[in-house]
LOKOLZA-571345 format. One record per residue (C-alpha): x negated, y, z. Coordinates in steps of 0.5 Angstrom, whole numbers, padded with zeros to 4 digits, always signed. Each point is the difference from the previous one (the first is absolute). Last residue first. Layout:
N
XYZ;...
//
This chain:
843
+0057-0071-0095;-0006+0000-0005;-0004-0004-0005;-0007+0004-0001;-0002+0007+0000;-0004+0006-0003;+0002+0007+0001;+0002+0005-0006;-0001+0007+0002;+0006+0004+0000;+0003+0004-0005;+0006+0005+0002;+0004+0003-0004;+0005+0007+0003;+0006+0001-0004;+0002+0006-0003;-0004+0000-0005;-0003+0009+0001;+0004+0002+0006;-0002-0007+0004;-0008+0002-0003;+0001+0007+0003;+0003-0003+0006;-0006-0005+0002;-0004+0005-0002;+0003+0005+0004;-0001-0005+0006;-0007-0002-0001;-0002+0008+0000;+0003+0000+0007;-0002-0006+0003;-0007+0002-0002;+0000+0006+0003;+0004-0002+0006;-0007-0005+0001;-0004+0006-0002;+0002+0004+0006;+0000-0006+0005;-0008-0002-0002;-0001+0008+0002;+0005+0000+0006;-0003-0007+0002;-0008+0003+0000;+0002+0007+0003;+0003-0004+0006;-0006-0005+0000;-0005+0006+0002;+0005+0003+0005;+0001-0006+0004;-0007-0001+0000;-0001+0001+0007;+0007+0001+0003;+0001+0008+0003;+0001+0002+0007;+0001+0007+0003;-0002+0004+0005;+0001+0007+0002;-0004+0004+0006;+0003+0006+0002;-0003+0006+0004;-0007+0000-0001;-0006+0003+0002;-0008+0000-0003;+0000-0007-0003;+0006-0005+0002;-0004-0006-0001;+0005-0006-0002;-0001-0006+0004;+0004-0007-0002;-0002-0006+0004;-0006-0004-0002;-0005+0001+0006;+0001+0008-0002;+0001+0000-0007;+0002+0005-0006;+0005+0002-0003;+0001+0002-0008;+0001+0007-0002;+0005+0003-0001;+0001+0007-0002;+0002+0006+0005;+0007+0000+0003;-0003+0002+0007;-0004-0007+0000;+0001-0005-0005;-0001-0008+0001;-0001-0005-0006;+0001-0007+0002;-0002-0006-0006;-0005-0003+0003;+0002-0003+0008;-0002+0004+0005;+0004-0004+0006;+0005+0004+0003;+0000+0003+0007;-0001+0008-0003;-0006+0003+0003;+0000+0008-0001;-0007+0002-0001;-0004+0005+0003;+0005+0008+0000;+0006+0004+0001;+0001+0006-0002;+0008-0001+0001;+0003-0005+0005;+0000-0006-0005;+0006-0002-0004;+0000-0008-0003;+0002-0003-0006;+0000-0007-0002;+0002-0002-0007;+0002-0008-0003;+0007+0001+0002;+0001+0005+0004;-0004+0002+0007;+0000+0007+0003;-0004+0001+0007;+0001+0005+0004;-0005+0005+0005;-0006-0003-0001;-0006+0002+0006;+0001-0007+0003;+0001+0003+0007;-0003-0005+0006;+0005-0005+0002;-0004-0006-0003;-0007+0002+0002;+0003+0001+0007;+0003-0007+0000;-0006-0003-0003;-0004+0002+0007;+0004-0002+0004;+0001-0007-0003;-0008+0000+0001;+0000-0007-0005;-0006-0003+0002;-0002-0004-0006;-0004-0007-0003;-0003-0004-0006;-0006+0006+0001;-0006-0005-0004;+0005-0002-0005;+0003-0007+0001;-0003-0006-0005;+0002-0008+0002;-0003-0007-0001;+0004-0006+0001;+0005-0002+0005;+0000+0006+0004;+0002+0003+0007;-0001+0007+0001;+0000+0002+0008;+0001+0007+0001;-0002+0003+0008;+0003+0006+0003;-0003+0006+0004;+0004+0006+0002;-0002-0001+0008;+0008+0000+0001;+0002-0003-0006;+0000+0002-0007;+0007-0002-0004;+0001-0005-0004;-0002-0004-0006;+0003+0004-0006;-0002-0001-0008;-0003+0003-0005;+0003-0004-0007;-0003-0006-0003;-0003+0000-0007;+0002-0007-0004;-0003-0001-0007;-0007+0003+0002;-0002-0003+0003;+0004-0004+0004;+0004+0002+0007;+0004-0004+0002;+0000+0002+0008;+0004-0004+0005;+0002+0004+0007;-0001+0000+0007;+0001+0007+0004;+0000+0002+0008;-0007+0002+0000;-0003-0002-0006;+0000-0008-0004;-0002+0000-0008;+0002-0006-0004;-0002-0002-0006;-0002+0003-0007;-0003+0007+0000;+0000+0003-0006;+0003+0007+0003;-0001+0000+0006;+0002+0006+0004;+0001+0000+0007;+0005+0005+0004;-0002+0002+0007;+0006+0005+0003;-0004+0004+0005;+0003+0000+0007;-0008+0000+0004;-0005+0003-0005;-0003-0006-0004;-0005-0005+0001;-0003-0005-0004;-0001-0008+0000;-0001-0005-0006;+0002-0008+0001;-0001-0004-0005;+0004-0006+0000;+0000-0005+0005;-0001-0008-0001;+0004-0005-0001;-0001-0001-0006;-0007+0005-0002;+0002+0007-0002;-0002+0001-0007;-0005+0007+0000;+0002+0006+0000;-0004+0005-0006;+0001+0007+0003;+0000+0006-0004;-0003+0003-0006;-0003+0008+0004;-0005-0005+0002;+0001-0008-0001;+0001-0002+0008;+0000-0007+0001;+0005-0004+0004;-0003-0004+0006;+0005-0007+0001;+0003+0001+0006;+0000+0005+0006;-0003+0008+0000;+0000+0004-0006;+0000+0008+0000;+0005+0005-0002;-0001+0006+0000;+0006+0004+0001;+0003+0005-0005;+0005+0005+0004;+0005+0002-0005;+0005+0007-0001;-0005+0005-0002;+0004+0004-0005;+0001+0001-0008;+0004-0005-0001;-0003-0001-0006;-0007+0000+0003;+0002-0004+0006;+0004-0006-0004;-0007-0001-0004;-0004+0000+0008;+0004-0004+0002;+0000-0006-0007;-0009+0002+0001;-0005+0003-0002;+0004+0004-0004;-0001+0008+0002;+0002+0006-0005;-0001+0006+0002;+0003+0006+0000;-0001+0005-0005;+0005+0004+0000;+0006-0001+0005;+0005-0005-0001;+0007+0002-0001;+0007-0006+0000;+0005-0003-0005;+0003-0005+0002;+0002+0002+0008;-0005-0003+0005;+0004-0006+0004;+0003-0001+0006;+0003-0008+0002;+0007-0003-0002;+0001-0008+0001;+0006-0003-0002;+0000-0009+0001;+0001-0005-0005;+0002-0007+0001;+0008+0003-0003;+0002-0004+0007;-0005+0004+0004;-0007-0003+0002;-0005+0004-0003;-0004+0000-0006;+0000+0009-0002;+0003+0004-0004;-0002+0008-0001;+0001+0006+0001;-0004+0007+0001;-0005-0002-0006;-0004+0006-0001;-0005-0004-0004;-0006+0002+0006;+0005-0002+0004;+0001-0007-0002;-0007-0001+0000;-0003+0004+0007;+0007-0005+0003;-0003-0007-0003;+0004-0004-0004;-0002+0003-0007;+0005-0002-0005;-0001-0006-0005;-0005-0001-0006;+0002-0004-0007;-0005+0000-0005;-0007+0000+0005;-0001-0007-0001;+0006-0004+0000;+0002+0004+0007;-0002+0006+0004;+0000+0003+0007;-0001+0007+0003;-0006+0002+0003;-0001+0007-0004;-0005-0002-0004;+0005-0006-0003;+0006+0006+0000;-0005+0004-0005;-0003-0005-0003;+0006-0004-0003;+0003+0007-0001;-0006+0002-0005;+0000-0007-0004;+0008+0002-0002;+0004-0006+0000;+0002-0002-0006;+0000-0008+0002;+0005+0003+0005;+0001-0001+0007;+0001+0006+0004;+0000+0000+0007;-0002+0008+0002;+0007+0002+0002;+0006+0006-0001;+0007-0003+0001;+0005-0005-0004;+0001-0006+0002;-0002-0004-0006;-0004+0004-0004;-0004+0002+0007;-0001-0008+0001;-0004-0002-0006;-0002-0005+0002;+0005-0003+0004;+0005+0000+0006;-0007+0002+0003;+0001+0003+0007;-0007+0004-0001;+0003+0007+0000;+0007+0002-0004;-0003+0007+0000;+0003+0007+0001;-0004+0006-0001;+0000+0007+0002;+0002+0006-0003;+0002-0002-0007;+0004-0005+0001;+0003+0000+0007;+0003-0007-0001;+0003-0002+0007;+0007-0002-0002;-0002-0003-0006;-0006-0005+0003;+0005-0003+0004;+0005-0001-0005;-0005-0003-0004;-0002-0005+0006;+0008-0002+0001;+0000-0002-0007;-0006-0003+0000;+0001-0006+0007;+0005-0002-0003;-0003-0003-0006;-0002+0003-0006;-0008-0002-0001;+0000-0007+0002;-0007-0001-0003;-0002-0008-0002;-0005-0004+0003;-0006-0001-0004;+0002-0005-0007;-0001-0006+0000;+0005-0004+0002;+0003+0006-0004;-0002-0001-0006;+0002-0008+0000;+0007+0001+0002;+0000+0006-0006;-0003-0006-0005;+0004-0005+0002;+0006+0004-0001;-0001+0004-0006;+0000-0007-0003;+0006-0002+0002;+0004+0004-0001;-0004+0002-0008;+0002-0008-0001;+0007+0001+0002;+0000+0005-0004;-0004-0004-0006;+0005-0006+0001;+0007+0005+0000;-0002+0002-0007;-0003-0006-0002;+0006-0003+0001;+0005+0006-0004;-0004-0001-0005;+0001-0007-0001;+0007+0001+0000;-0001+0005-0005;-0003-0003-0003;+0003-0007-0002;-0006-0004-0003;-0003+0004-0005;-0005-0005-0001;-0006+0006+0001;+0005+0001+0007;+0001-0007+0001;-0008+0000+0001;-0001+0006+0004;+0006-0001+0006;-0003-0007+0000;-0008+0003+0001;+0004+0005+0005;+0004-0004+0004;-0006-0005+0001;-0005+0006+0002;+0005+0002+0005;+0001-0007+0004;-0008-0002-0001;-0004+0006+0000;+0004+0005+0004;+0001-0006+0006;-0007-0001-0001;-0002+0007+0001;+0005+0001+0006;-0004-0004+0003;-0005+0005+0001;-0007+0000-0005;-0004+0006+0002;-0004-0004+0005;-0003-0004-0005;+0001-0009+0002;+0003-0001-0006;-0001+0006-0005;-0003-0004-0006;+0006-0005+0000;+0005+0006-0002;-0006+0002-0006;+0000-0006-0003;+0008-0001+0001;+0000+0007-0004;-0004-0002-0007;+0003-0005-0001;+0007+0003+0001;-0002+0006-0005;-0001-0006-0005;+0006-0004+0001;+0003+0007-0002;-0003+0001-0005;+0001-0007-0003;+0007+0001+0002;+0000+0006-0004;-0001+0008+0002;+0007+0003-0003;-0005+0007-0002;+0002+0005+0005;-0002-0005+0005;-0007+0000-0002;-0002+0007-0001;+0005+0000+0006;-0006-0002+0005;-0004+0004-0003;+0003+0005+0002;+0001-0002+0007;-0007-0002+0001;-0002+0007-0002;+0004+0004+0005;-0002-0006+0005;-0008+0002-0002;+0003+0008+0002;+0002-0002+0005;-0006-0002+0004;-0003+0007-0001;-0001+0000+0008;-0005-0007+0000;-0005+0004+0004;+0003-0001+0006;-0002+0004+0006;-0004+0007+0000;+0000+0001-0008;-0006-0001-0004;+0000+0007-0004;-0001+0001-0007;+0008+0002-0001;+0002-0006+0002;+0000-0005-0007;-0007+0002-0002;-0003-0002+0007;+0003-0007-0001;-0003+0001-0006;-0007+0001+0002;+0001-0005+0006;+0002-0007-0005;+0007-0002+0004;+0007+0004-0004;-0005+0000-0006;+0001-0007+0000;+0007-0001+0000;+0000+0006-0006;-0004-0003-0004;+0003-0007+0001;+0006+0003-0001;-0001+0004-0007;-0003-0006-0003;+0007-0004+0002;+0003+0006-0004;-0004+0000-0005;-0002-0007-0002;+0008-0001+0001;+0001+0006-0006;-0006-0003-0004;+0004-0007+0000;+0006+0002-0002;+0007-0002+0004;+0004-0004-0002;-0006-0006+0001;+0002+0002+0008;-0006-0006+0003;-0004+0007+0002;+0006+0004+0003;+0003-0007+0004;-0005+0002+0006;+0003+0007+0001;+0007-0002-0002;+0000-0004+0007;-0003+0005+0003;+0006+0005-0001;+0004-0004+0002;-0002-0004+0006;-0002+0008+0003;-0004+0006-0002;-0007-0002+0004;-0005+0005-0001;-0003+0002+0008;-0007+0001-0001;-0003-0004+0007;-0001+0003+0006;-0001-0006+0006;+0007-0003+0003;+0002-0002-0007;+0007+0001-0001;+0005-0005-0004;+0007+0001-0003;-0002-0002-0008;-0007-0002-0002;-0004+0005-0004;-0005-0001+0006;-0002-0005-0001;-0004+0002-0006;-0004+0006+0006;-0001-0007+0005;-0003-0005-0005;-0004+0006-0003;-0004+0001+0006;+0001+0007+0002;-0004+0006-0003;-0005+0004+0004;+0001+0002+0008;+0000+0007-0003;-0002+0005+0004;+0003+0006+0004;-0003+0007+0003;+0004+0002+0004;+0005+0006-0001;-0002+0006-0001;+0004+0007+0004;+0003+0004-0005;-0003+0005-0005;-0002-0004-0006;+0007-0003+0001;+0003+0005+0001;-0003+0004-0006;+0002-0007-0005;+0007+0001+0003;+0001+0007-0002;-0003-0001-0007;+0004-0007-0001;+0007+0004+0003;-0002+0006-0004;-0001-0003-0006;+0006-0005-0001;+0002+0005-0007;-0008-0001-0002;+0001-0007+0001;+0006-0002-0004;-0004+0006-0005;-0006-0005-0001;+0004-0007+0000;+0005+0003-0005;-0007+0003-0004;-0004-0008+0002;+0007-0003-0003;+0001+0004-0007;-0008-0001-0001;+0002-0008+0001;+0006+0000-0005;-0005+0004-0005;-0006-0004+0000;+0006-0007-0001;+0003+0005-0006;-0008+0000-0003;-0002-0007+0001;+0006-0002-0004;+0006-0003+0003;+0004-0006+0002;+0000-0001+0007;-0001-0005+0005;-0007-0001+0000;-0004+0006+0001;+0005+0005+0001;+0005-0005+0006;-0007+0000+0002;-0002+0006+0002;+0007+0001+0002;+0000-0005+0006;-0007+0002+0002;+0002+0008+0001;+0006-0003+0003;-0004-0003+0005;-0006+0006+0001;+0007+0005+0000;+0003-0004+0006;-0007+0000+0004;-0001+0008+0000;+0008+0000+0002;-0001-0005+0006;-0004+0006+0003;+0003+0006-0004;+0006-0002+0004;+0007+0003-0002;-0004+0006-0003;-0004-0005-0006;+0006-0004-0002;+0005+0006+0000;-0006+0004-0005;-0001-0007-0004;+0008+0000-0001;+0000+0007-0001;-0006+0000-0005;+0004-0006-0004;+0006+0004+0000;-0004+0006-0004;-0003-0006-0004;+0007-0003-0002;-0001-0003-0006;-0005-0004-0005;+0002-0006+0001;-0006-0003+0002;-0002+0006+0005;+0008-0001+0003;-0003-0008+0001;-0005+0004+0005;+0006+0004+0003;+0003-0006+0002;-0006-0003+0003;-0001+0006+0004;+0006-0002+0003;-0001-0006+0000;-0006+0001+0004;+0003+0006+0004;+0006-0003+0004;-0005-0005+0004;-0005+0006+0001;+0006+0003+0003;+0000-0005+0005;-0007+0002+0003;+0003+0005+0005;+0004-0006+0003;-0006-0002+0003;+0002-0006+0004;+0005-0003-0005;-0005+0001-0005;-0004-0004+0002;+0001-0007+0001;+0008+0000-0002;-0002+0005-0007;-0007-0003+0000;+0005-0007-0001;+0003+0001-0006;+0007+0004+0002;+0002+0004-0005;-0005-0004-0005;+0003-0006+0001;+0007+0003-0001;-0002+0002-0007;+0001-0006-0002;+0007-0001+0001;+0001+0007-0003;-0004-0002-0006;+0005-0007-0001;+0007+0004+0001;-0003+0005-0005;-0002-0006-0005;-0005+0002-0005;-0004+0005-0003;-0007+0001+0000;-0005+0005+0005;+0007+0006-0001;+0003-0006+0003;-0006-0002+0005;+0001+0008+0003;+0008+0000+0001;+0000-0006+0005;-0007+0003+0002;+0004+0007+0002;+0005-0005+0003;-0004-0003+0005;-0004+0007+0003;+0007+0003+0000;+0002-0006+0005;-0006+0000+0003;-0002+0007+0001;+0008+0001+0002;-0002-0005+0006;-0005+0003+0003;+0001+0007+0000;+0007-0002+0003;-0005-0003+0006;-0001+0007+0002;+0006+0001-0002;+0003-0004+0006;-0007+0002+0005;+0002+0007+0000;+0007-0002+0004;-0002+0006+0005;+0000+0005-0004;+0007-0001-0002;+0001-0002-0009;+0000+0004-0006;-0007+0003+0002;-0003-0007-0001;+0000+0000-0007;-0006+0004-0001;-0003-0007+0001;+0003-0002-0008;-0004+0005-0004;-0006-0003+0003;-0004+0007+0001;+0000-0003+0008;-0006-0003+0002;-0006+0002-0004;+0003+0007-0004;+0003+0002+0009;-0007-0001+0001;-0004+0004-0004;+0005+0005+0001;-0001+0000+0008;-0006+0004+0002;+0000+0000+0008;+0001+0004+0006;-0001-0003+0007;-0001-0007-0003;+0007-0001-0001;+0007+0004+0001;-0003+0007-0004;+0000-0004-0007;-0002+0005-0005;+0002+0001-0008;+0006-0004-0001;+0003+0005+0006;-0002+0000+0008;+0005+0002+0005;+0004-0005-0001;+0009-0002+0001;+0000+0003-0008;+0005-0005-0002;-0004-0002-0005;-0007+0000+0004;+0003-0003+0006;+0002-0006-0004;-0007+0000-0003;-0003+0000+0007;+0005-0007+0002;-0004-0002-0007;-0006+0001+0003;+0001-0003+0006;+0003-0007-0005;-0006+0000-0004;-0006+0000+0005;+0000-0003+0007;+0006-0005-0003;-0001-0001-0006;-0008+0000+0000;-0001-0006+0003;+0007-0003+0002;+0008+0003+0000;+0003-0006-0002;+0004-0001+0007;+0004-0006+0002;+0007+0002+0002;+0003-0002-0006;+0003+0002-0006;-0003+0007-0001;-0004-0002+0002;-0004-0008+0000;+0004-0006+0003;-0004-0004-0005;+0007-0003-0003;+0002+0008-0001;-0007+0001-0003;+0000-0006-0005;+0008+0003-0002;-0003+0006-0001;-0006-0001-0004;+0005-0006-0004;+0006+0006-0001;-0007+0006-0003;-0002-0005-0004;+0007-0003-0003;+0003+0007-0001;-0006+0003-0003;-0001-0005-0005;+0008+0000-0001;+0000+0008+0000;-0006-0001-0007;+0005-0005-0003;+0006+0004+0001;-0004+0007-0003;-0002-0004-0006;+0006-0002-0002;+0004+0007+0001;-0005+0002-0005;+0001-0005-0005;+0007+0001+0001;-0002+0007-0002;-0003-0001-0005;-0008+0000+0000;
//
């Protein structure tokens, strides 16, 4: 390629990338939306996930963190972070966010968003002319249907870590056409290893895409002999093979996270949508209000779909082709088995429509399969034909907006007008010049139908940078006593993921990767949780929060910043239990005692006394029946000793629960919502207190739901002497010096997830084991220093995979670059032959 061809090539894919990223913005800015308005983007996993872990990467590069890559101190107690930092932030554009001040965090958050797009696009414009050559200013034009088809407006704004699957079908894509030309293989591992380690998610279905597209750019649309076709296809599977064997470790380490996580529901297919609703949804500027595969590329890029099959410049084998390859991928996109195939053999929670991009990709294509060939008035009038059908089907769908038929009507004349002078050679550039600004005006409005329809649907979106976060994070440094004592943002929410916002050392962690034993951990312990265990909070009673050494925390209360700073006594990190105590868990009481190693709780006997009878089910529990309207709820009695603090624990219950001097709402659901311990009041005089469970429908509470807190008694066991000297923490160790002959076992207040390997008095490591799920390393005859260190699963294995795959990738980079200089030095020229691809009448 010369050097003007280049210079060429880079213009049209800036265009594609300049046009799509200037509509995205332009429809934000008249939505309102940040960075150019007040409303907020931040909805679902945006806010309560992407933009705190971007605030801890933040932290990571500045080095303003106690943990490492390795292990996240901030959330859950002590957390694996590897394989989340490989599901949220291994696209090469978040790490953008270190050049701009911690508390602009949401500016290259949306960054992350706009760059996929615009480089998304331009990687497609180059794409479709490695797929047939043709018009650049055309190719780019196209290519900004891609860029911003409608999974982009619909779902990927909200999941920005899924973007990079829309950089990753081109891009393989491109890598695919290297196969049939014979070039590049070292390239083309790259390229599969930065799909695969941007988001392996998204990656997978990139690959399984352009994987479609080059087997049928082999089958049909080379001319080859079956032997140099086998050949393309074995170059592809080792590109495919050392791509990921150079991306190991994040898919080793993420899969081991995975298998070790906290699982989410079971999901099921709902079967497929009705036919009408899934083709409607190739309209442009509409959103349905149920899930759908969102595959619309624009008034363009349909309009050239439909006139593929009426294009007689274009083969007949290759129209059957392409189409072929859209029916098939369309309907994999809602048979189960294949809906299964296309997200890693897991029905995902939520849409199942998550590969939908991949279906625009194809669209696109075949669209300038068509275009690149000067489609004719009968083309054309064919595409046309086919479309009206389509628009009329779509009366009264809910996905169908009125931006649809202002798209249709005044963007499907510009564009079949603009088509038809340019095959006449009608004055194009001023032709041109129309359809350029016809399909920016086009993608606005379009990203604008589609964004006000998401979100009228959509939850309500997180604030997550306000005034209210600066001021808490400045709290939380001022008190930070890390390893000493914690410091815990507490259960204020200013999103899900609060301690990587704002600092500290909680237990709220939201993450699909969260570690099953730290779910369990905080839920046996009477803390509360969310989407079925994957996103915990901290402890809100005082026997939880100190059995974590938390010392400091943040607390709903009345004060300008709507937060309030608590201190309360705590045991230190790591603590000396005696051998062979027991362990007692008949009850959430009776879990805190055995940690906490002291007898600090009264446990009364309830008994029930007014309203609709419960029944007692043993050592499972009580079943509340319903209250009747207007009735009373269930009313149990107890006593404790007079000025014990009485703390109800519910769990799964749902209503209302009435004691002493508290009323509240519980909304607990088993099991995606857990509700924490809570406080009703003080015993009174006589020491006896009522708890009266108000209920819509039948509810569970365990058999002992109440606490007397003796707080005498807790202070005691909080000011005894731990037995540890110092604690050492740094990066992904912790060490402790214990007073020499030391014995039992030191209970460190991290959850014992895999991977933690403890050594004492410098002798080999071993992993730890458990005490109720937090870390306990037995100090056998005596010791005198405890060390513990954590190490990622997996992350071995896949290191050892990638450096073999990277040797022979250098190895063959290098045996290529002498030959190449051997051939220079023996012809003084380089001659290359490629293949000959078959073709119609082109621009």
């Amino acid at each position: 390629m010369s050097e003007s061809s280049r210079r060429a090539e880079l213009a049209a894919a800036g265009l594609a990338a300049g046009i799509s990223m200037g509509a995205y913005c332009l429809a934000t800015a008249i939505h309102g939306s940040y960075p150019f308005g007040s409303r907020s983007r931040a909805v679902g996993d945006l806010g309560d996930r992407y933009v705190p872990f971007h605030a801890h990467l933040w932290d990571l590069m500045h080095g303003d963190t106690t943990g490492d890559l390795l292990l996240n101190w901030n959330s859950g107690y002590g957390a694996p972070f590897l394989a989340d930092f490989a599901d949220y932030l291994m696209n090469p554009f978040s790490w953008l966010v270190g050049l701009f001040p911690r508390s602009a965090v949401n500016f290259p958050v949306f960054l992350v968003t706009l760059l996929c797009i615009g480089l998304a696009a331009a990687l497609m414009t180059r794409f479709l002319g490695r797929l047939h050559p043709g018009s650049r200013l055309l190719r780019a034009l196209l290519a900004v249907g891609y860029g911003l088809c409608a999974w982009v407006l619909d779902v990927g704004a909200a999941e920005p870590m899924w973007m990079w699957g829309l950089v990753s079908l081109p891009l393989l894509c491109l890598a695919g056409d290297w196969c049939l030309r014979e070039r590049h293989w070292v390239l083309g591992s790259l390229a599969v290893a930065v799909a695969w380690a941007g988001n392996y998610y998204t990656g997978a279905m990139a690959t399984l895409g352009a994987a479609l597209v080059l087997l049928l750019r082999v089958a049909l649309l080379t001319e080859r002999p079956v032997l140099a076709r086998l050949k393309v296809l074995a170059r592809a599977v080792t590109m495919l093979l050392f791509g990921l064997l150079l991306a190991a470790p994040v898919l080793t380490v993420g899969l081991t996270a995975g298998r070790n996580s906290q699982p989410a529901p079971l999901a099921t297919y709902d079967g497929p949508p009705g036919p009408v609703g899934y083709l409607v949804q190739l309209l442009p500027g509409g959103r349905s209000d149920h899930p759908l595969p969102d595959v619309s590329v624009g008034v363009l890029g349909l309009l050239l779909v439909a006139s593929l099959p009426f294009n007689r410049r274009v083969r007949p084998g290759e129209r059957i082709g392409w189409y072929t390859l859209l029916l098939v991928v369309g309907v994999s996109f809602v048979w189960e088995p294949t809906v299964l195939v296309w997200h890693g053999l897991t029905l995902p929670e939520g849409s199942p429509y998550r590969a939908a991009f991949v279906l625009s990709g194809l669209l696109v294509m075949a669209a300038w399969v068509s275009l690149s060939r000067r489609p004719d008035p009968f083309a054309l009038a064919g595409g046309a034909g086919v479309v009206v059908p389509v628009a009329l089907l779509g009366l009264g769908q809910d996905s169908v907006r009125t931006a649809t038929w202002v798209l249709l009507s005044a963007g499907g004349v510009l564009v079949l007008g603009a088509l038809w002078l340019l095959e006449r050679g009608t004055a194009r550039r001023a032709v041109c010049a129309v359809l350029t600004v016809g399909v920016l005006a086009g993608a606005t409005l379009s990203t604008y139908s589609v964004t006000v329809a998401r979100d009228r649907l959509s939850l309500r979106a997180r604030t997550t940078v306000s005034a209210a976060t600066p001021a808490a994070h400045q709290v939380i440094r001022q008190a930070d006593d890390w390893p000493d004592s914690r410091t815990d943002p507490g259960p204020h929410e200013f999103t899900g993921n609060d301690p990587l916002l704002i600092g500290g050392e909680g237990g709220s962690y939201s993450s699909e990767n969260l570690p099953r034993t730290t779910a369990e951990l905080l839920h046996d312990l009477g803390a509360g949780w969310y989407d079925h265990g994957r996103h915990t909070l901290s402890p809100a009673d005082p026997v939880g929060r100190a059995l974590f050494g938390v010392t400091t925390y943040l607390d709903d209360g009345p004060a300008p910043d709507g937060f309030t700073t608590e201190h309360a006594p705590a045991v230190p990190l790591i603590t000396l239990r005696p051998a062979g105590a027991a362990l007692d868990t008949s009850s959430v009481w009776s879990r805190q005692q055995t940690l906490l190693d002291a007898t600090v709780y009264r446990i009364p006997q309830l008994t029930p006394t007014a309203g609709p009878a419960p029944t007692l089910h043993g050592t499972s529990g009580w079943s509340i029946p319903a209250t009747p309207a207007g009735g009373t709820g269930t009313t149990f009695e107890g006593s404790c000793l007079p000025g014990d603090q009485v703390f109800f624990y519910g769990p799964w219950f749902d209503g209302t629960v009435l004691g002493l001097s508290t009323t509240y709402s519980s909304h607990g659901h088993q099991p995606t919502t857990a509700m924490p311990i809570r406080l009703l009041g003080n015993a009174p005089a006589d020491g006896r207190f009522t708890v009266v469970l108000r209920t819509g429908g039948a509810a569970q509470i365990p058999v002992q739901p109440v606490g007397c807190l003796d707080r005498a008694a807790l202070d005691r066991a909080l000011t005894r002497p731990s037995g540890v000297t110092a604690v050492h923490s740094a990066g992904h160790s912790i060490d402790a010096e214990l007073p020499p002959g030391s014995t039992g076992t030191a209970l460190i207040s991290v959850p014992a997830v895999p991977g933690w390997q403890c050594s004492v008095d410098d002798g080999p490591e071993r992993p730890v084991s458990s005490v109720l799920g937090m870390i306990g390393v037995p100090l056998g005859a005596g010791a005198s220093r405890l060390s513990c260190g954590y190490l990622t699963p997996g992350l071995t294995a896949g290191a050892a995979l990638s450096g073999a795959a990277l040797a022979v990738l250098v190895g063959v980079a290098l045996v290529t670059l002498l030959r190449r200089r051997a051939r220079r030095d023996r012809s003084g020229s380089v001659a290359s032959a490629g293949p000959t691809f078959r073709s119609g009448d082109s621009w």
